[in-house]
C-alpha positions as CSV (number, residue, x, y, z in Angstrom):
1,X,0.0,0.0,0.0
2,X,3.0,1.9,1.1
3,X,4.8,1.6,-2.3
4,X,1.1,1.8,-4.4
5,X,0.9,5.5,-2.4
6,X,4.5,6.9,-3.5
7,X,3.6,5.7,-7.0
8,X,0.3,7.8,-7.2
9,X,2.5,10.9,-5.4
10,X,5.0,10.5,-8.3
11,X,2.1,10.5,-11.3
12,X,-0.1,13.1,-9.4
13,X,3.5,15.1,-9.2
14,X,4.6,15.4,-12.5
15,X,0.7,15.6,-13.8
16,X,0.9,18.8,-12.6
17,X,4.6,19.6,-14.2
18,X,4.0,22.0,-17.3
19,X,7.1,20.8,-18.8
20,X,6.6,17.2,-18.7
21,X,2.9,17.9,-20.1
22,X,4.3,20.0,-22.7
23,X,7.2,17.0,-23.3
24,X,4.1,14.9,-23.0
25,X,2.2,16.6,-25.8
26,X,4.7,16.6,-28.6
27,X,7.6,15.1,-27.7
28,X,7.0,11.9,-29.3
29,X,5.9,12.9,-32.7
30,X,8.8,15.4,-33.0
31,X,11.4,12.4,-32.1
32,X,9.3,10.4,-34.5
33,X,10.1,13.2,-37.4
34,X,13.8,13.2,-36.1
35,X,14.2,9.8,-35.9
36,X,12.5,8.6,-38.7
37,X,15.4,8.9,-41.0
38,X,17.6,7.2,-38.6
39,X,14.5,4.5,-38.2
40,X,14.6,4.3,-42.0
41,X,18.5,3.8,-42.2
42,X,18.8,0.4,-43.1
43,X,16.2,1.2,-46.5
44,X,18.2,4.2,-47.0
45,X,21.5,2.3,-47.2
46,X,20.5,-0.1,-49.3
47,X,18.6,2.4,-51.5
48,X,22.0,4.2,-52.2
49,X,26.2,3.2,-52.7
50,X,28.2,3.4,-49.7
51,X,30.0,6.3,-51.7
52,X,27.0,8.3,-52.0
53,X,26.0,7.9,-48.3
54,X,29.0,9.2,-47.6
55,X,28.8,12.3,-49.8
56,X,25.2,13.0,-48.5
57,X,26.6,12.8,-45.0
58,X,28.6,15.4,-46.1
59,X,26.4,17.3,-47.7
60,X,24.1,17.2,-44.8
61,X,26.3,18.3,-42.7
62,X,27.4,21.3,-44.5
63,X,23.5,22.4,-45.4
64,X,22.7,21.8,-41.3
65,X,26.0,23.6,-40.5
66,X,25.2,26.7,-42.5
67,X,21.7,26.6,-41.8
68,X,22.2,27.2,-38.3
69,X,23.9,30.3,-39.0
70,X,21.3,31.5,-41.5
71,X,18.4,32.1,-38.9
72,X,21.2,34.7,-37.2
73,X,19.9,33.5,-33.7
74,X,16.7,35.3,-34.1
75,X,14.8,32.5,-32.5
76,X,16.4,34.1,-28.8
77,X,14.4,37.2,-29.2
78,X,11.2,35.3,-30.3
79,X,11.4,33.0,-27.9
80,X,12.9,36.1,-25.3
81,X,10.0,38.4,-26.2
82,X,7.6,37.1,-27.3
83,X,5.6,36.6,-24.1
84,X,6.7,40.1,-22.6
85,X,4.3,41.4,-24.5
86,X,0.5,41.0,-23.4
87,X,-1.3,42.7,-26.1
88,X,-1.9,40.7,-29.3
89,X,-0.8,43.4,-31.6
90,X,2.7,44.0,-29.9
91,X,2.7,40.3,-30.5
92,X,2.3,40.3,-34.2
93,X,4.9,43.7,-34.5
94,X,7.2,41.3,-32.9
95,X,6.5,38.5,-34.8
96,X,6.2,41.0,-38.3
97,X,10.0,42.3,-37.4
98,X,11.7,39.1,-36.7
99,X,10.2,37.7,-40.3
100,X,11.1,40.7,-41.9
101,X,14.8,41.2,-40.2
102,X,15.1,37.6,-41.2
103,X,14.5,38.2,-44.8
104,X,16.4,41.0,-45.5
105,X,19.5,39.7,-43.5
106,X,19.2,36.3,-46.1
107,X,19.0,38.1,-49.0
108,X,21.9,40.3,-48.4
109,X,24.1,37.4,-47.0
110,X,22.8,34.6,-50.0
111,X,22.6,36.7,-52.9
112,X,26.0,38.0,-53.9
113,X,26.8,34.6,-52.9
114,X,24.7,32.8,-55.6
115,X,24.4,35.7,-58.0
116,X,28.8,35.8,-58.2
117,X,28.9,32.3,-57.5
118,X,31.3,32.3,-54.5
119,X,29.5,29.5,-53.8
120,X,31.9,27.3,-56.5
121,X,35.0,28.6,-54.3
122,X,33.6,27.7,-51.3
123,X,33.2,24.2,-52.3
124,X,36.7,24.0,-53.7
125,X,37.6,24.6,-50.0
126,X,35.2,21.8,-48.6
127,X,35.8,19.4,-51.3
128,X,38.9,17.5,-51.9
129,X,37.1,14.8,-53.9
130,X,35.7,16.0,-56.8
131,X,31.8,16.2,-56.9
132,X,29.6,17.8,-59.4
133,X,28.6,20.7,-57.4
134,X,26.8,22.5,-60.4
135,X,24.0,19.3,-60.0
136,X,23.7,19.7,-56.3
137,X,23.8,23.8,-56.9
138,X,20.0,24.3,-56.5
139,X,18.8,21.4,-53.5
140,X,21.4,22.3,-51.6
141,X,19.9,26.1,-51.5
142,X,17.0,24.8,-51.0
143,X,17.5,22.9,-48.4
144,X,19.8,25.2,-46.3
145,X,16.8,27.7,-46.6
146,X,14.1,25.3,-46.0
147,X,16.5,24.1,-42.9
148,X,15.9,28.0,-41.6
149,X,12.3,28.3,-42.3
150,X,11.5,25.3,-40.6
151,X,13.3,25.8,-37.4
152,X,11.8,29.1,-37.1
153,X,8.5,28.0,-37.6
154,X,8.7,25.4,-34.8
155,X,10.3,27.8,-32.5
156,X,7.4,30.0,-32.9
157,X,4.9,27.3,-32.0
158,X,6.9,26.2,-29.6
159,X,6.9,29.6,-27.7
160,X,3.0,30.6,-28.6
161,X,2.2,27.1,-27.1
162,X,0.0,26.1,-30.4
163,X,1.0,22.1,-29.5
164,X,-1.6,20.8,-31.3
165,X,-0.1,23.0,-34.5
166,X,2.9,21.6,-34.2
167,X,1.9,17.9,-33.9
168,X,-0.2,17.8,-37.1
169,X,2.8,19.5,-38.5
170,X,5.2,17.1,-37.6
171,X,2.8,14.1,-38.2
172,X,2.9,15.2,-41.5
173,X,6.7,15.4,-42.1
174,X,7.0,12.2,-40.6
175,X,4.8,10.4,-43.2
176,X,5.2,12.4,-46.6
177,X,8.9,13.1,-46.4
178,X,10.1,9.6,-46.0
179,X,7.3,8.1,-48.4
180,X,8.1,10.6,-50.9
181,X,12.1,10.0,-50.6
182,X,11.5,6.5,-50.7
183,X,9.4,6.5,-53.6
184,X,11.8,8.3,-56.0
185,X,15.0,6.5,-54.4
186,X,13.3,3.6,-56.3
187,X,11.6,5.0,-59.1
188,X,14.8,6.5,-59.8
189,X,17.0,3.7,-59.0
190,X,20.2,4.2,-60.9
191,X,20.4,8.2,-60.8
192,X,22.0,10.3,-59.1
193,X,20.5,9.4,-55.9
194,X,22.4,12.3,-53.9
195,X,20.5,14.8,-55.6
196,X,17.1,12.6,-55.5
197,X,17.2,12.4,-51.9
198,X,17.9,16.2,-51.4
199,X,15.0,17.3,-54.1
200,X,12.3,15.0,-52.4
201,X,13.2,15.9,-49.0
202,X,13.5,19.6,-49.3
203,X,10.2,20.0,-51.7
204,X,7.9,18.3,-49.5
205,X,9.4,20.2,-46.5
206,X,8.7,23.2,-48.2
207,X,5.4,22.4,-49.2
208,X,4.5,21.4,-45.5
209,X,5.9,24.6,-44.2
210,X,4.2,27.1,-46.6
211,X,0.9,25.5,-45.8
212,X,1.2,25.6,-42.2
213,X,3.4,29.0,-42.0
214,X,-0.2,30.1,-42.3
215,X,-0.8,30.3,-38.5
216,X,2.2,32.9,-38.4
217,X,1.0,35.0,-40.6
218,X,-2.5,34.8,-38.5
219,X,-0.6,36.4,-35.8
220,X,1.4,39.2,-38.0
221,X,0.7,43.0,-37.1
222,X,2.4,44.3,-40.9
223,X,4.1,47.0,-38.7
224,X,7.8,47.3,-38.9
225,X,8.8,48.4,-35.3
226,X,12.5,49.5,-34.9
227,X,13.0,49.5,-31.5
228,X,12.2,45.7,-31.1
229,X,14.3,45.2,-34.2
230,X,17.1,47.0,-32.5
231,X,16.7,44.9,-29.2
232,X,16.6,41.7,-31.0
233,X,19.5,41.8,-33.0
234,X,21.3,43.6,-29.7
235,X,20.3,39.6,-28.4
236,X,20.4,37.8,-31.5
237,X,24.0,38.8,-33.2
238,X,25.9,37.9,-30.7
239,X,24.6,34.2,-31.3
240,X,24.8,34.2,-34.7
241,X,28.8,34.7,-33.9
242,X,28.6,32.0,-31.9
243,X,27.1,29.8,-34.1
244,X,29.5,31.0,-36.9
245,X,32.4,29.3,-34.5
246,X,30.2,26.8,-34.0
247,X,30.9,26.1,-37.9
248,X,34.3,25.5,-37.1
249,X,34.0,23.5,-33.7
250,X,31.0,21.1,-35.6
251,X,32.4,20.9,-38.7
252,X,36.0,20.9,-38.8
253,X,36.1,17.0,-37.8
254,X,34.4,16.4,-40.9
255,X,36.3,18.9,-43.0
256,X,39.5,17.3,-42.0
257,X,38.5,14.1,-42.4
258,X,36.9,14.9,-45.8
259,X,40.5,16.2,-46.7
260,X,42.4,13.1,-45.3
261,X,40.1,10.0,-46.4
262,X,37.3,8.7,-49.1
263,X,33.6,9.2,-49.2
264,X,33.8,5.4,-48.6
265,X,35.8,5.7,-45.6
266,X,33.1,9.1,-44.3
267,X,30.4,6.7,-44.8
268,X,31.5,4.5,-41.4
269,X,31.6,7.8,-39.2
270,X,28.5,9.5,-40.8
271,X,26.6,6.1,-40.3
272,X,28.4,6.4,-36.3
273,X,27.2,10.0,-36.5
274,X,24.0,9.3,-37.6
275,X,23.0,6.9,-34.8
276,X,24.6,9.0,-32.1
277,X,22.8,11.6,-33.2
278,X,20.1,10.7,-31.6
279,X,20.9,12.2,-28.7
280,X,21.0,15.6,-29.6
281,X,17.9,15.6,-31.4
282,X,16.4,14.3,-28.0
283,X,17.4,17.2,-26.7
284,X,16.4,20.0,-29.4
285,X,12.8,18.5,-28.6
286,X,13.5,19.2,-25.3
287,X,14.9,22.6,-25.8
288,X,12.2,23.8,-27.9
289,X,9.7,23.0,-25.0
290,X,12.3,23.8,-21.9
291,X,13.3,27.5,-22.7
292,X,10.5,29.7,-23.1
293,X,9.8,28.2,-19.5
294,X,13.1,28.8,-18.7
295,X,13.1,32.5,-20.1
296,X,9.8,33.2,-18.5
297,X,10.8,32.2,-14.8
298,X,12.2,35.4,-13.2
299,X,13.3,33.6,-9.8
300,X,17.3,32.9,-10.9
301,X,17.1,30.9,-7.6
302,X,14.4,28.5,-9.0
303,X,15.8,28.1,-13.1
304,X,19.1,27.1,-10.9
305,X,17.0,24.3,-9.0
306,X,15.7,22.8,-11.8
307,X,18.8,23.1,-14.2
308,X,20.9,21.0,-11.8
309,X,18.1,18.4,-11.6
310,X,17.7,18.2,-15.2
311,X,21.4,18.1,-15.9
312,X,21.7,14.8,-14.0
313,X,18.6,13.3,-15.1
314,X,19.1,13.9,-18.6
315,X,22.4,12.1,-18.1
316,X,21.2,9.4,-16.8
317,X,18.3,8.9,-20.0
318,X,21.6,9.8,-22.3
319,X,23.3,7.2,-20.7
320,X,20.9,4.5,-20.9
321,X,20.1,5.5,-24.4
322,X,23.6,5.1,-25.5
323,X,23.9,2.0,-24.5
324,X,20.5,0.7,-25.9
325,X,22.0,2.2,-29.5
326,X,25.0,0.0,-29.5
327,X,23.3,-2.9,-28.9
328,X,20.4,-2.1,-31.5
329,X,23.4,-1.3,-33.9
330,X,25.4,-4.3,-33.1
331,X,22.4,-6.3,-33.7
332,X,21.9,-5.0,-37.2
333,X,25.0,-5.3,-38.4
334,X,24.8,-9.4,-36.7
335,X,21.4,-10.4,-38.8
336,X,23.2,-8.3,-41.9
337,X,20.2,-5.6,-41.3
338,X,22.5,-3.2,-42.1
339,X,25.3,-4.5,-44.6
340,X,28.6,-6.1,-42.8
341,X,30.9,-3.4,-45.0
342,X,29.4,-0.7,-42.0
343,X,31.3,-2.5,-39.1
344,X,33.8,-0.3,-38.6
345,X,30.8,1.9,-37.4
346,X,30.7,-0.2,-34.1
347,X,33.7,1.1,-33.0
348,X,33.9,5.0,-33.6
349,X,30.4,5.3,-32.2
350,X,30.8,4.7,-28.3
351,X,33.2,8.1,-28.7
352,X,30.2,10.1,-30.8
353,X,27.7,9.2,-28.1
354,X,30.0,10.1,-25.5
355,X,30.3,13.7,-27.4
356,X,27.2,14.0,-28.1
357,X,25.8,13.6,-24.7
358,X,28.6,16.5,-23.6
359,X,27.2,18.4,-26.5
360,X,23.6,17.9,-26.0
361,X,24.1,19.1,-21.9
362,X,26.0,22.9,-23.1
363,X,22.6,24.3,-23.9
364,X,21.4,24.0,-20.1
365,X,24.0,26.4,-19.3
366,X,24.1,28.6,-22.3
367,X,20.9,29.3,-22.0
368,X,21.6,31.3,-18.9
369,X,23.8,34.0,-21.6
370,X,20.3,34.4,-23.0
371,X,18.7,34.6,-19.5
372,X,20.8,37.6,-18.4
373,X,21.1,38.8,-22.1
374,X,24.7,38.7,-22.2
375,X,25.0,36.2,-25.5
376,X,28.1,38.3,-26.4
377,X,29.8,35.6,-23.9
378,X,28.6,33.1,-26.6
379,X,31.1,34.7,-29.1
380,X,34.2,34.8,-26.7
381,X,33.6,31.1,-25.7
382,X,33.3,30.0,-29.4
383,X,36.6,31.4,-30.7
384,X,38.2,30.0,-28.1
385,X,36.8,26.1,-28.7
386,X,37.2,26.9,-32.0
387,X,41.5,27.0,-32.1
388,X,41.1,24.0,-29.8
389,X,38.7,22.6,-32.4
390,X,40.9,23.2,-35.3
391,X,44.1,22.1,-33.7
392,X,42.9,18.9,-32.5
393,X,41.6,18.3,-35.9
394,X,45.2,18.9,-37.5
395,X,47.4,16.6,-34.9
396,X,44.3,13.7,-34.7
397,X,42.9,13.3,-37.8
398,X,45.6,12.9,-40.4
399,X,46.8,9.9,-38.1
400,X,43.8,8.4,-36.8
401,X,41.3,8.9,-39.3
402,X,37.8,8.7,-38.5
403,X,38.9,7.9,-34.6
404,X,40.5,10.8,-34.3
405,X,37.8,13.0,-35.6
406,X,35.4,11.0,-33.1
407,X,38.3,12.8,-30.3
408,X,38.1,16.0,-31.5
409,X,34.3,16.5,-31.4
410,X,34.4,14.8,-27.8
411,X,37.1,16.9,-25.9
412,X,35.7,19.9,-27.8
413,X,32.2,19.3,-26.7
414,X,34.0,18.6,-23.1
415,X,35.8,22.3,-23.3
416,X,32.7,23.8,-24.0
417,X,30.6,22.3,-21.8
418,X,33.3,23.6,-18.8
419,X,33.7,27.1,-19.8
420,X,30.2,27.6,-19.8
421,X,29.7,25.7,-16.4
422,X,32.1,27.9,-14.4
423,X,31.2,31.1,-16.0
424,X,27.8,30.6,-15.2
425,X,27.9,29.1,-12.1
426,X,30.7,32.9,-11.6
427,X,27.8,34.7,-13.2
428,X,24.8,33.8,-10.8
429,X,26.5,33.6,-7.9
430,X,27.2,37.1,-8.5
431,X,23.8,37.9,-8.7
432,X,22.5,36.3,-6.4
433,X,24.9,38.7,-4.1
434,X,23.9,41.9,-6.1
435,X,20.1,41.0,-5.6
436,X,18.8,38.1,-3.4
437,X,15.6,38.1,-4.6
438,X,16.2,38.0,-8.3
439,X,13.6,39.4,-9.8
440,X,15.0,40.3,-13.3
């Protein structure tokens, strides 16, 4: 009766938990969409040559990469903002000036680019294996822009709370992307299936997100207002910076290990990559439901609480998790699931999961920056990870291939996650001094 008593205290607690509700709500469908091409894997795999999964992986990368520079961190001041304002109008200013600060800041950034075609020297940089970049040209624009439309879409119904929005979108993804992707991979058996799986993937995405970009605009007050488009990029730029470094600390195992292998050789640590990154698209589910709550708690002494429990609970899950993917892996690759040429994957991945459950824990503190609106701390940290980043890539990776890229993103992961744990930990301490209370 005893134990039957704690059990009901443990539902009835987190019953009333708005996070776990929210997690509740659409945390499943939004793993499924991020998991379902890692569910998929074993069709995908056989649906293309070990070379071209390892020049997608690459691809990928790169359109993710740059992607996450292109939405120039103007998620923070949505997701900052966004309920400061009470009435409806502010609101849709708010919402009217990010789109618009958005657009103009992609257009002059993308382009000159295009329109010069600096894009052709910047491959020439990323490539050492020759590809035919003039076929890739157009889906990889396309995706890299549908990459930023759709993260800022779900940020925004993340932080307006429209749940039920964002399930029916993602329900959606989940189904007509990987039908679609499927369905030409085969029909188209024998092409170019790089480019196939791009153009399927990226179309449908952008057919989903215009259709259901129309809640948005329901919301949008057409008045430019320049004062909240002052203070968001005054919160924004600063993590664009960042996430520029973050270019360097992200990519540069895979740049140098582009430079020093084959795409067949890429192929066993994008397949490791793939699987481990599970992990951190856990966690952007989590994100996108944890920090608008985080943002709108004003009690330092309270987000403090709960950040240190989550930290060790989300280890724990991470932990488990990883585990449970090397086994599922290892039992692929046993029954020939996945085909025996992918066994060195076995062996780089318990690194990547180590990495990426560093990687996936930095946003509990760097959210804080946000918190206290100093993201220009963002900036500092990333040059510094950044020269680690790229020097660990130069003494690993030209001797240890694919396990040495595995090191780098691991003890980078591990720097950051440090330097943004003590200067946190220095920064609320210190206001907690200033101001007990801590009402921001």
């Amino acid at each position: 009766m005893k134990l039957v008593r704690i059990v009901k205290s443990w539902i009835g607690q987190y019953k009333e938990n708005l996070l776990f509700n929210r997690l509740l709500a659409v945390l499943g469908i939004d793993i499924l969409v991020k998991l379902s091409g890692i569910i998929l894997l074993p069709l995908y795999l056989r649906l293309m040559t070990q070379e071209e999964y390892g020049l997608y992986g690459y691809l990928l990368s790169i359109i993710l990469t740059f992607s996450g520079v292109l939405n120039f961190g103007l998620y923070i001041p949505l997701s900052k903002y966004y309920h400061d304002y009470e009435d409806a109008r502010d609101k849709g200013r708010l919402l009217f000036t990010i789109f618009c600060l958005l657009g103009i800041v992609i257009a002059i950034v993308v382009l000159p680019i295009y329109y010069f075609g600096w894009d052709y020297h910047f491959v020439k940089i990323l490539f050492k294996n020759s590809i035919d970049y003039a076929s890739y040209r157009g889906p990889v624009l396309l995706a890299v822009l549908v990459s930023v439309l759709n993260f800022m879409l779900t940020s925004f119904f993340f932080t307006s709370e429209k749940i039920s929005h964002l399930k029916k979108y993602n329900i959606f993804r989940i189904i007509c992307i990987n039908v679609f992707t499927v369905l030409f991979l085969y029909l188209l058996s024998g092409k170019d299936s790089v480019r196939t799986r791009l153009e399927s993937t990226y179309v449908v995405e952008l057919i989903l997100f215009l259709i259901f970009s129309y809640y948005y605009a329901k919301e949008l007050e057409t008045k430019f207002s320049r004062k909240m488009a002052y203070t968001s990029l005054r919160l924004a730029l600063p993590v664009m910076v960042s996430a520029v470094f973050g270019i360097v600390i992200n990519f540069s195992d895979k740049f140098f290990l582009e430079k020093y292998g084959s795409f067949k050789n890429m192929s066993y640590y994008y397949l490791a990559v793939s699987c481990a990154s599970v992990i951190p698209m856990l966690f952007a589910s989590f994100q996108n439901a944890w920090l608008p709550l985080f943002l709108k708690e004003k009690d330092i002494q309270k987000n403090i609480s709960k950040t240190n429990k989550l930290l060790v609970r989300l280890f724990l899950v991470f932990l488990v998790l990883s585990i449970g993917i090397l086994i599922f892996l290892k039992i692929l690759l046993q029954f020939g699931i996945i085909p025996g040429k992918y066994l060195q994957t076995i062996y780089v991945l318990p690194i990547l999961l180590v990495s990426q459950i560093i990687s996936a824990l930095v946003p509990l503190y760097s959210n804080y920056l946000v918190y206290f609106e100093k993201t220009h701390i963002a900036s500092i940290t990333g040059l510094i990870i950044s020269c680690i980043s790229i020097g660990l890539s130069l003494a690993l990776i030209p001797k240890y291939g694919v396990y040495g890229a595995a090191l780098v993103s691991c003890v980078s992961n591990a720097c950051y996650f440090a330097i943004y744990f003590f200067i946190v930990r220095a920064y609320t301490r210190k206001k907690l001094l200033t101001n007990p209370i801590a009402e921001l």
